[in-house]
C-alpha positions in Angstrom: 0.0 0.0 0.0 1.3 3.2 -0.8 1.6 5.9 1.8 -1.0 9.0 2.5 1.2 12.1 3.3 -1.3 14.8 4.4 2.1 17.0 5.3 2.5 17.4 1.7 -1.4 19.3 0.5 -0.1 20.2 -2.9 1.1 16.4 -3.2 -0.1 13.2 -3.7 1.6 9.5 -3.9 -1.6 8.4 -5.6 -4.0 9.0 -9.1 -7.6 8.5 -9.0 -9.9 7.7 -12.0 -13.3 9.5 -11.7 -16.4 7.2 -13.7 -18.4 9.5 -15.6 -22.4 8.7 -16.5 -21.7 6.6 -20.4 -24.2 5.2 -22.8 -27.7 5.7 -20.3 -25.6 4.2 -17.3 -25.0 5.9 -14.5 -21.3 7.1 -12.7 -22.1 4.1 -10.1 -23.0 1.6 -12.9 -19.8 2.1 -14.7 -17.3 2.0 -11.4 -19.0 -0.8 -10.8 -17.9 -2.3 -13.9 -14.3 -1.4 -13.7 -14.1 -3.1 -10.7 -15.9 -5.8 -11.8 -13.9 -6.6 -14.9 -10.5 -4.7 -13.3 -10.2 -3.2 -16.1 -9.9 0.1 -17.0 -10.7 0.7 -20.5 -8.8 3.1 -22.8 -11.4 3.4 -25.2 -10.6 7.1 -26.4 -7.1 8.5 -27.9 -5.6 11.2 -26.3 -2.3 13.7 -26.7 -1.4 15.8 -29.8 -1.7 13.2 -31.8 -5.0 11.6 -31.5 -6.6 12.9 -35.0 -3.8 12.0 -36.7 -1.8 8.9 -35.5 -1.7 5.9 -38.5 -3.2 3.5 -36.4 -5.3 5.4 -33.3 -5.2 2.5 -31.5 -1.7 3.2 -29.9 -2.9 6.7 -28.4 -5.8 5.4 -26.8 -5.4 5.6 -23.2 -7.0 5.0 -19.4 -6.7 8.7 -17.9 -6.1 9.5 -14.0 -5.1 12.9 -12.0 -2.8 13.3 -9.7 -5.1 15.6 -7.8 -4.8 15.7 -3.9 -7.3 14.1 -2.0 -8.5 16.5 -0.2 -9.4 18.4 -3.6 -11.2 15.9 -5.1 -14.3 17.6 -5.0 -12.5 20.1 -8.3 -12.9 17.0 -10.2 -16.1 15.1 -8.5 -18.0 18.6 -9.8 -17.3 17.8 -13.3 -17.5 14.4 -13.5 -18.9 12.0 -10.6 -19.0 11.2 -7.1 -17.7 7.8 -7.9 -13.7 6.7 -8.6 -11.0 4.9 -7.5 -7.0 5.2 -6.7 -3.8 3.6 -7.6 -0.3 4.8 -7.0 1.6 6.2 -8.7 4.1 3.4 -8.4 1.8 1.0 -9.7 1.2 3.0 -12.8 4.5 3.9 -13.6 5.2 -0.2 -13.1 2.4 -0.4 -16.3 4.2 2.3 -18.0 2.2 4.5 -17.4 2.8 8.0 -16.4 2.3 11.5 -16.1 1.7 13.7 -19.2 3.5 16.3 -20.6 1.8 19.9 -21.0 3.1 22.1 -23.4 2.4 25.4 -24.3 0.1 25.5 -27.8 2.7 27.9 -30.0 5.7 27.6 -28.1 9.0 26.3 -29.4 8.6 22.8 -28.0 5.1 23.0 -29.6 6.3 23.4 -32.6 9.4 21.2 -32.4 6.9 18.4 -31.2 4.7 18.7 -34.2 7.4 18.8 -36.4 8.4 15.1 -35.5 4.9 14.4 -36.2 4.9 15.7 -40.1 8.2 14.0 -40.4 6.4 11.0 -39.0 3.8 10.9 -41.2 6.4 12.1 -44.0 7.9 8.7 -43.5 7.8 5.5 -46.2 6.4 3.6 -43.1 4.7 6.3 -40.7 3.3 3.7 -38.2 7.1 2.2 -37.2 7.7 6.1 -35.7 8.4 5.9 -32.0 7.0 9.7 -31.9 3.8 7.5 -31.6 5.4 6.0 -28.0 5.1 9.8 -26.9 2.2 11.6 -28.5 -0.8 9.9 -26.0 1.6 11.6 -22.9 1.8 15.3 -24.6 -0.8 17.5 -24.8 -1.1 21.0 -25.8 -3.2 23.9 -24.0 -3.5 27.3 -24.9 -6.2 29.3 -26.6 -7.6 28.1 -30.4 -9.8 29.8 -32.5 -12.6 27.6 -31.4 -11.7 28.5 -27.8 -9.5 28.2 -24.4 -8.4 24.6 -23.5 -6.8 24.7 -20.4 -7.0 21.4 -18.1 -3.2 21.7 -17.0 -4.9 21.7 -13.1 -5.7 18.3 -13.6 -2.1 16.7 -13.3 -3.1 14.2 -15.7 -1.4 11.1 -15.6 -2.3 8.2 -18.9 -1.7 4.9 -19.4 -1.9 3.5 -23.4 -4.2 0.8 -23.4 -6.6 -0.9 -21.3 -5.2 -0.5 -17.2 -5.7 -4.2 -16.1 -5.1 -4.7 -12.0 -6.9 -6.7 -9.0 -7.8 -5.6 -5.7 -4.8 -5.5 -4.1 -3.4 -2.4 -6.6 -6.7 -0.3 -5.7 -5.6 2.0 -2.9 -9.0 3.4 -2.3 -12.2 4.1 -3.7 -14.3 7.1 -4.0 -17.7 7.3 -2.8 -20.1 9.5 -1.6 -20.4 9.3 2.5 -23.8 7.9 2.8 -23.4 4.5 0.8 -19.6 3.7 2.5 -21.9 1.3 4.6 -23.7 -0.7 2.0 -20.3 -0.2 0.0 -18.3 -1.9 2.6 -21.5 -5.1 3.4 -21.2 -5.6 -0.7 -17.9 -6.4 -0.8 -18.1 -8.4 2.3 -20.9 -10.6 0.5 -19.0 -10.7 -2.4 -16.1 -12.5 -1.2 -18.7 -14.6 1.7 -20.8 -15.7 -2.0 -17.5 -15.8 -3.8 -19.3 -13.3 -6.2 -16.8 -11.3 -7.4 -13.7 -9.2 -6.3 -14.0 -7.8 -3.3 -12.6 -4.4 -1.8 -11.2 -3.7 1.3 -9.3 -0.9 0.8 -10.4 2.2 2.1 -13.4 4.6 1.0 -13.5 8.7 1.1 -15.9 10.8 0.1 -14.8 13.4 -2.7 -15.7 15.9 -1.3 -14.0 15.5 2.8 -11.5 17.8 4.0 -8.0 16.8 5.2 -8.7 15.6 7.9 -11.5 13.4 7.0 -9.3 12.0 4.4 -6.0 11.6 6.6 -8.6 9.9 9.8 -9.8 7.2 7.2 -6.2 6.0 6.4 -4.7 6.1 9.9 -7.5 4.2 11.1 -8.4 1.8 8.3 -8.0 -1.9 9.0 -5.7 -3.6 6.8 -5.5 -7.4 8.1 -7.5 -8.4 5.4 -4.3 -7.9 3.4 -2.8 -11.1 5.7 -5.8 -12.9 4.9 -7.4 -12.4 8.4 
């Protein structure tokens, strides 16, 4: 398990995935899902490159922020009340990682996209290993069709679908009132041998410090010895 430092509030050892309401099913239905089938499905392309990679596949990518904990509620307001967290450690073992943000016009801007046109320039554009780096860059500034600025985020991506079990989910992310039926799901899950079960522990997005910090001091963790 990796280690909450509440000493450092503009840190975090951990990213968190928020679910977002898809195809008529609600934020719950979907985390549901991913924890289900841990699996966390990169089902979009991301980074400079995602309109114009040869094969789109290899910018698709699972997304995660590196946002504090006790600032969760930034990204709960735009997306869900419902999530998870890994750390970082674990997503840099899966090569995953945090993204790059750079400046729409700047010099590195430029410099990046020229590797892309030379790419593309190539006899066989889809052997470029500027491909390996486009789903980690992205490029905010202000566009004709308007501002896109999401640098707050911290974004961290990993290309492809993020496969783990329940002993890489460091917590999940739940709203207050359902921790209780949360936490007598799981348990039946793993009494009915159901499906995975979590005991890790569970905030609400939108706690302060020291609700956050209380939850991980005091949270049980002998069911990691098999007790």
């Amino acid at each position: 398990m990796s280690e909450y430092r509440p000493d450092w509030h503009d840190m975090s050892n951990f990213v968190v995935h928020f679910a977002s309401p898809s195809e008529g099913k609600r934020a719950y239905d979907v985390v549901m899902s991913i924890l289900w089938e841990q699996n966390l499905r990169a089902v979009n392309p991301y980074g400079v490159a995602r309109r114009i990679a040869p094969d789109p596949s290899t910018q698709r990518s699972a997304c995660l922020s590196e946002v504090p904990l006790h600032l969760l509620a930034r990204l709960a307001s735009r997306r869900s009340s419902y999530g998870l967290g890994f750390s970082k450690q674990f997503i840099l073992e899966k090569g995953g990682g945090p993204i790059w943000y750079v400046e729409h016009g700047s010099p590195s801007d430029r410099a990046i996209r020229a590797m892309i046109a030379s790419a593309l320039a190539a006899e066989d554009p889809k052997s470029d290993p500027v491909w390996a780096l486009t789903p980690f860059i992205d490029s905010p500034g202000d566009y004709a069709g308007g501002s896109y600025r999401f640098e707050w985020e911290r974004e961290w991506r990993h290309v492809g679908d993020l496969k783990f079990n329940t002993a890489h989910v460091e917590f999940l992310i739940v709203p207050e009132k359902l921790h209780g039926p949360a936490t007598s799901f799981f348990y039946e899950a793993r009494e009915d041998n159901s499906g995975p079960a979590y005991f890790c522990p569970i905030i609400d997005p939108y706690w302060d410090m020291d609700q956050v910090r209380a939850t991980f001091e005091n949270h049980d963790y002998s069911w990691m010895r098999g007790q």
